[in-house]
C-alpha positions in Angstrom: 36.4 2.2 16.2 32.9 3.4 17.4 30.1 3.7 14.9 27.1 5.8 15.8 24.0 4.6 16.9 21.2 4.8 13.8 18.0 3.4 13.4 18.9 1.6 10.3 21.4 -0.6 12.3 19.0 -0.5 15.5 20.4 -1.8 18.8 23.3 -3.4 17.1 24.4 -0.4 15.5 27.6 0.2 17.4 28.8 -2.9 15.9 28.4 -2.5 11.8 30.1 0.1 9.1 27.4 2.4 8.1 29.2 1.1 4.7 27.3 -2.3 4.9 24.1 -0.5 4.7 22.7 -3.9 6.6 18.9 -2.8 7.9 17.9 -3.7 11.6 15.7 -6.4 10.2 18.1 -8.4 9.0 20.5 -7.8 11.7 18.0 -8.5 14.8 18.6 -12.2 13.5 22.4 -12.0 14.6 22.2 -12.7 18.5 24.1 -10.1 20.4 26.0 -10.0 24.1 25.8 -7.0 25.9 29.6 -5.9 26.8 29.3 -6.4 30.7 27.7 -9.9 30.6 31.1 -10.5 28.6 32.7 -11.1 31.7 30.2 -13.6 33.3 32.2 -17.2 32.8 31.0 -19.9 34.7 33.9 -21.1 36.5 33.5 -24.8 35.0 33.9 -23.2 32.1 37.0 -21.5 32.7 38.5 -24.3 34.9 37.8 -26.1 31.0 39.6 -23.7 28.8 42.5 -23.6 31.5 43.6 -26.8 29.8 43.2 -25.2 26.1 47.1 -23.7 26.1 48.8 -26.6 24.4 46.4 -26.4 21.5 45.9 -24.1 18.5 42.2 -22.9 19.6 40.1 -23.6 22.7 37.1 -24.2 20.8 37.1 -24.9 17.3 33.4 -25.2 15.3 33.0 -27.4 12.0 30.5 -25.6 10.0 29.7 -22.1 10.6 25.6 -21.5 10.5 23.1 -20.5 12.6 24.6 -22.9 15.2 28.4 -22.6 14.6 28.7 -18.9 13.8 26.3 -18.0 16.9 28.4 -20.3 18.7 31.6 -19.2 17.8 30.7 -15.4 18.5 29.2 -16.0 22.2 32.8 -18.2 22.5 34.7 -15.4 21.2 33.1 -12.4 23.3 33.4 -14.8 26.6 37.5 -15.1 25.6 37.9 -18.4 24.6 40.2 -18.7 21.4 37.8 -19.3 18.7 38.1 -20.8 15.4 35.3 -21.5 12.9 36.1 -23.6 10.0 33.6 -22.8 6.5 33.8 -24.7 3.1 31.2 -22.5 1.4 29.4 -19.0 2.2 29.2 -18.0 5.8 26.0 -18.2 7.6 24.6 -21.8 6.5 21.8 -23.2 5.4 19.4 -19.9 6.8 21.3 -17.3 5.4 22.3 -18.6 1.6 19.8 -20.5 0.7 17.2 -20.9 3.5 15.4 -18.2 5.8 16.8 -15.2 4.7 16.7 -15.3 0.8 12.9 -16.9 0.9 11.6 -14.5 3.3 13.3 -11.5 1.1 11.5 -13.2 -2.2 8.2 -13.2 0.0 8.2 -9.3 0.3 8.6 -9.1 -3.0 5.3 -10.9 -3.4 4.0 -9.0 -0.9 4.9 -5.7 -2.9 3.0 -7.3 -6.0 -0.1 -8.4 -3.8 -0.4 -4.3 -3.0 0.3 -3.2 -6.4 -2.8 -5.4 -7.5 -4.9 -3.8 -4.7 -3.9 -0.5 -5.2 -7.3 0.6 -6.6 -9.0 0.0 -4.1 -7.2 2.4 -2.2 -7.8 4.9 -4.9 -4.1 4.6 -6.6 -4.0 3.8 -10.3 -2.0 1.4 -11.3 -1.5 0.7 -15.3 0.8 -1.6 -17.1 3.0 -3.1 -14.3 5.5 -5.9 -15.3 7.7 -8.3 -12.8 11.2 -8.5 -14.0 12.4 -11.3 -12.1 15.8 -11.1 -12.5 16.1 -7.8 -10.4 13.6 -9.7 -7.9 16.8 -11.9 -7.2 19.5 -9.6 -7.4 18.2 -8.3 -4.8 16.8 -11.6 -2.8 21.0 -11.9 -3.3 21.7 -8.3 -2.2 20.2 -9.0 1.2 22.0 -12.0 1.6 25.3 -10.4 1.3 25.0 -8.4 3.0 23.8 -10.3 6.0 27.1 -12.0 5.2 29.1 -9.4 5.6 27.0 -8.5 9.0 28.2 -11.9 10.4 32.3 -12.2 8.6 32.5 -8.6 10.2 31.8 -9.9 13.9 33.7 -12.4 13.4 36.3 -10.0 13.1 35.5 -7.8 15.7 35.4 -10.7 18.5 38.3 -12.2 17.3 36.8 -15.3 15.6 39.6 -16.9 13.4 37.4 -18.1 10.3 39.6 -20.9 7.9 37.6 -21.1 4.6 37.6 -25.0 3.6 36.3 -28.7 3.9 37.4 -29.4 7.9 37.9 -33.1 8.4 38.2 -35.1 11.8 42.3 -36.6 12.5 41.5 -37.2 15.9 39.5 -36.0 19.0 41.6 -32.8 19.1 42.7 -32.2 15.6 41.2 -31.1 12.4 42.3 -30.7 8.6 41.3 -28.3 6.4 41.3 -28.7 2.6 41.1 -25.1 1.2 39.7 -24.7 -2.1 43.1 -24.6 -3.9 44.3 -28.1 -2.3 46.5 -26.0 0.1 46.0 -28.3 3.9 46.1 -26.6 7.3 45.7 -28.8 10.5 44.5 -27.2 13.8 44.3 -28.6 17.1 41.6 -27.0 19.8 40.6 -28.6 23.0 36.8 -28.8 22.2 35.5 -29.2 18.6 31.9 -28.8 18.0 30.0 -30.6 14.8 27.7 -27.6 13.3 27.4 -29.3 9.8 23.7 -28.5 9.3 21.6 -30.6 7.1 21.0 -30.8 2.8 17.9 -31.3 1.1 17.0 -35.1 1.1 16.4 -36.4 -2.7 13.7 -38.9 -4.3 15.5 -42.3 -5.1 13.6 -42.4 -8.4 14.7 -42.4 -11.5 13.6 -39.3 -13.9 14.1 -37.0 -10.4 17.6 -36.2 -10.5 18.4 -32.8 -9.3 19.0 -30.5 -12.9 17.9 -28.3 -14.7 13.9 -29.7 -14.7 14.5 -30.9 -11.2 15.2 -28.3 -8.6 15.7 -28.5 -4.7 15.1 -25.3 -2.7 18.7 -24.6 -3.6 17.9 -24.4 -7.1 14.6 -22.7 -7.2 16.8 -19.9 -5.2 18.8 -19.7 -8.1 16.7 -19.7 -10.6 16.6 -16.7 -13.4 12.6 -17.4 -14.6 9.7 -18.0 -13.4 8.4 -21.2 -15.0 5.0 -21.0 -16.6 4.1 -24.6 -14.2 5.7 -25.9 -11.4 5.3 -29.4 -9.5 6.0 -29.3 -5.9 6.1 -32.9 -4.4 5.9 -32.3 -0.9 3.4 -30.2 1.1 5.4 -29.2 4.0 7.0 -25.6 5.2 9.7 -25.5 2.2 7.6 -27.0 -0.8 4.2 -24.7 -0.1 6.5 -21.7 0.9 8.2 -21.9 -2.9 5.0 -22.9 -4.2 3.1 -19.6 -2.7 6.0 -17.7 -3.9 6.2 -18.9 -7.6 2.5 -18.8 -7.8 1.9 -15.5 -7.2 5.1 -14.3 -9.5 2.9 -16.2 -11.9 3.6 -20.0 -12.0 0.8 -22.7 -12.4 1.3 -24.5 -9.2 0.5 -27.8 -8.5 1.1 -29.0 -4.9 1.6 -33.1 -3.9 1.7 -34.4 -0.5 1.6 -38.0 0.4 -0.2 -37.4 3.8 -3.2 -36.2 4.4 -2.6 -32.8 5.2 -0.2 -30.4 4.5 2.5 -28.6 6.6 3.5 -32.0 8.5 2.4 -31.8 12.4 0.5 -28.8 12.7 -2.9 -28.4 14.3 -5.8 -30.2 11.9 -7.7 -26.5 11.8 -4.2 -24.5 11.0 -3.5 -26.9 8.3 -7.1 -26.6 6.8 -7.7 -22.6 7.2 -3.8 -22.9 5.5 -4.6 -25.0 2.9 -8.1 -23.3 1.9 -5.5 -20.0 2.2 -3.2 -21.2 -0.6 -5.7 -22.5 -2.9 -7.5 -19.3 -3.1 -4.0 -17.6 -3.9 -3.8 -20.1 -7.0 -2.0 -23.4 -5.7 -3.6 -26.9 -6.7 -3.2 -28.9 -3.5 -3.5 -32.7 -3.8 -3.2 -34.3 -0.3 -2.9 -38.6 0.0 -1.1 -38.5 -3.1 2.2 -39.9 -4.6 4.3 -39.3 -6.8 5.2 -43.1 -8.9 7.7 -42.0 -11.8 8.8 -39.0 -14.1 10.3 -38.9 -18.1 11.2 -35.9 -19.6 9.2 -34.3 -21.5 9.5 -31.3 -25.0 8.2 -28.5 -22.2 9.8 -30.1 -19.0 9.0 -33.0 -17.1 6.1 -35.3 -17.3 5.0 -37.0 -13.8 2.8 -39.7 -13.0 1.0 -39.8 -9.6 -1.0 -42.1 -7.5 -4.5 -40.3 -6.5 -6.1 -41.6 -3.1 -8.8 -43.6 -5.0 -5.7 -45.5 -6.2 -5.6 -44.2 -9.7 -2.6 -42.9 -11.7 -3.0 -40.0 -13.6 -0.1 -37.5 -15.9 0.8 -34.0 -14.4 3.0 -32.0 -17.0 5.3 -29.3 -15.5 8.0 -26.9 -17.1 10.1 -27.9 -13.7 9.8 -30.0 -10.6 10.8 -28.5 -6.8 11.4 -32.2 -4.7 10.7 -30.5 -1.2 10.3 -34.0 0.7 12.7 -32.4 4.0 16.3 -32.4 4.9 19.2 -35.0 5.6 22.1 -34.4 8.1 25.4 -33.6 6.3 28.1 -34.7 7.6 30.1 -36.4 4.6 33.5 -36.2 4.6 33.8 -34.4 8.1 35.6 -38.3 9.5 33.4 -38.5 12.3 33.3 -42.4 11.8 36.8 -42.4 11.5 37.2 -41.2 15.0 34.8 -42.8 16.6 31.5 -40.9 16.7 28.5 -42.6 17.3 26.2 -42.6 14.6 22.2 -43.0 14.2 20.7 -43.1 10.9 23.2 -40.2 9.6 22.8 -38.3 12.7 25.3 -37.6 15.3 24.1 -39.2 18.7 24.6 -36.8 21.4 24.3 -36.9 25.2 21.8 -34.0 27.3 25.2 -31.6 27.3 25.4 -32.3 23.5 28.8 -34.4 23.6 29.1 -36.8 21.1 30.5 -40.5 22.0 33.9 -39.1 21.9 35.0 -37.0 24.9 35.5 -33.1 23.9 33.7 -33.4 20.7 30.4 -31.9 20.2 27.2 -31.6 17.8 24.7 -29.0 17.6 21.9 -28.2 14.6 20.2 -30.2 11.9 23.2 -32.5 12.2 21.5 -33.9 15.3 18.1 -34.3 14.0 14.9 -33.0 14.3 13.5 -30.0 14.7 15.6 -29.0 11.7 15.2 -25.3 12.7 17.6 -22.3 12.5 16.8 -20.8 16.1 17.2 -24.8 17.4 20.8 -24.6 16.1 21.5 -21.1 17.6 
C-alpha cells in the first residue's frame, strides 16, 4: 500500500495511515531504515541466522521499548524472523508513562505560560480556566497514537508481537503467559533481555505507593491537580513533575538529599536551574531528608531532616517519591537459566551477551544511564 508523502507525517510518511493522524514530532522519535540499506547484512550476521531454521524466530526480544521495539524493527527490515514479546502497552517505559506523555503535559504548560503573557503582546486575555482532565486526555491522545505509530511497523516489517508476561525455559526457549492464562512457548536462536526499569520505592513506612503516594506512574494518571505536592527527589523526573504541577497550580515543595539538584550535572547548570524553578514557584530544599510520613485529614504529613540537623513537618495533599529507577526483571527466569546477576542488573559483556551464550540485555535492565536513546 503506498501512502503519500505529507508534512504532517514528515520523512516517515510513506509508512503511516493518514488515519493515525500521528504528527512528525512524535514520529521523528521512531528510528527509520532507508529501503536500500535493507540489504546491507554483515555477513557474521547472516552466517548467525543461517543456524536460526530449526527454531520458531531468529531473534526473539523480551520487552518491547525503546530498546526492544527499535531492536526488533531494524531485525525485521534486515530479514531476520522477528518476534517481540509485550505484557503491557507497546513502547515501554518512554512512550506510556515516561518521555512522551511528560513532554506532551509540558506543552500544555507551555500554552498556559503564553496565555498569561499574552498582554504583553497586546492580546486580551479574560477569565481563562485549566480543565485538567482534557489536559490528559489528550497527554493520552498522543500516546496512542504513538502506539499505534509503532504496533503498525511492526506490522509492516513483519514483526510477530505475542502480548504477555515472556519467561526464560532455557537459553533458546521462552513462555508466554497471556493475560487470560492461555501459554505459548517459542523457541528463537537469540533472545534479547529489553525489560527496562520501574520506579525504585522508599523502604519507609507511611510511603507506600496509593492514592497520597504517587510514582511518576501515578502522577501520569492522575485526574486533579493537588492544591500541594511533595516531591522527594530533586533529580530529572521529581523537578520535571514538580515544574509541571506547579505551574498547573500546585504548591510545590521540592527535597533532595544532595546538595544540588538534577544529580551529575555541571555546578553552574544545576544553580542557573535551580534559581530557574524557584522563580517559576517551586520550594527547593537541597541536603535534606525525608525521616517518616502519617497520614494526615488533607493528605500526608512528612517529617524532614534540614541540613542544620533539625526536623521540621511539611503537610502535602500528595507525595511524588522520584528517588530514580530499578531494573525489572521479575519473573522473566533469568536466574533460572543461568544469567549472571549484579545488584538486579543483568551483567553483560562489550557485545552485550549475557553469561549465557545467545542471550542478550540491552536498556535500563543493564544499568545506568537509564536513558531511552541508550536503550535504542
Amino acid at each position: 500500500m503506498n501512502y503519500a508523502h505529507s508534512s504532517q507525517t514528515g520523512s516517515v510518511g510513506t509508512l503511516i495511515p493518514p488515519s493515525l493522524q500521528i504528527s512528525k514530532m512524535l514520529l521523528d522519535s521512531i528510528p527509520t531504515l532507508e529501503v536500500e540499506s535493507r540489504e546491507r547484512v554483515h555477513e557474521e550476521v547472516k552466517e548467525m541466522l543461517a543456524g536460526g531454521g530449526s527454531f520458531d524466530a531468529d531473534i526473539l526480544f523480551l520487552g518491547s521499548g525503546p530498546g526492544g521495539y527499535v531492536g526488533a524493527l531494524r531485525a525485521g527490515r534486515l530479514g531476520a524472523r522477528t518476534v517481540i514479546v509485550e505484557k503491557d502497552q507497546v513502547g515501554g517505559t518512554c512512550l506510556n508513562v515516561g518521555c512522551i506523555p511528560t513532554k506532551a503535559l509540558l506543552s500544555t504548560v507551555e500554552v498556559v505560560e503564553h496565555v498569561k503573557r499574552a498582554g504583553e503582546f497586546g492580546i486580551n486575555v479574560k477569565d481563562y480556566s485549566i480543565d485538567f482532565g482534557k489536559i490528559m486526555d489528550r497527554k493520552d491522545k498522543v500516546v496512542a497514537q504513538l502506539r499505534k505509530g509503532v504496533e503498525y511497523l511492526f506490522k509492516k516489517d513483519n514483526v510477530r508481537l505475542v502480548r504477555g508476561a515472556g519467561r526464560l525455559v532455557d537459553s533458546h526457549t521462552v513462555e508466554v503467559t497471556s493475560a487470560d492464562g492461555k501459554k505459548e512457548r517459542i523457541t528463537a536462536l537469540n533472545i534479547i533481555i529489553a525489560t527496562g526499569s520501574v520506579p525504585a520505592l522508599l523502604p519507609m513506612e507511611g510511603f507506600e505507593i496509593g492514592e497520597m503516594v504517587w510514582t511518576s506512574t501515578e502522577a501520569l494518571a492522575a485526574r486533579e491537580v493537588p492544591k500541594s505536592l511533595l516531591v522527594v527527589g530533586g533529580g530529572y523526573v521529581g523537578l520535571e513533575f514538580g515544574y509541571t504541577y506547579a505551574r498547573l497550580g500546585s504548591e510545590v515543595t521540592v527535597v533532595e538529599m544532595l546538595p544540588s539538584i538534577a544529580g551529575a550535572v555541571d555546578a553552574d547548570v544545576s544553580s542557573e536551574l535551580e534559581k530557574s524553578l524557584k522563580r517559576s514557584g517551586l520550594k527547593i530544599l537541597t541536603n535534606t531528608t525525608v525521616v517518616s510520613a502519617e497520614d494526615s485529614k488533607t493528605g500526608k504529613k512528612v517529617k524532614i531532616k534540614l541540613p542544620d540537623g533539625k526536623e521540621e513537618q511539611v503537610e502535602a495533599e500528595k507525595v511524588l517519591v522520584a528517588v530514580g529507577r530499578k531494573p525489572f526483571t521479575e519473573g522473566a527466569g533469568l536466574e533460572a537459566v543461568g544469567i549472571k546477576m549484579d545488584r538486579g542488573l543483568v551483567v553483560v559483556n562489550e557485545r552485550m551477551e549475557t553469561s549465557v551464550p545467545g542471550i542478550y540485555a540491552i536498556g535500563d535492565c543493564v544499568g545506568n544511564p537509564m536513558l531511552a536513546h541508550k536503550a535504542s
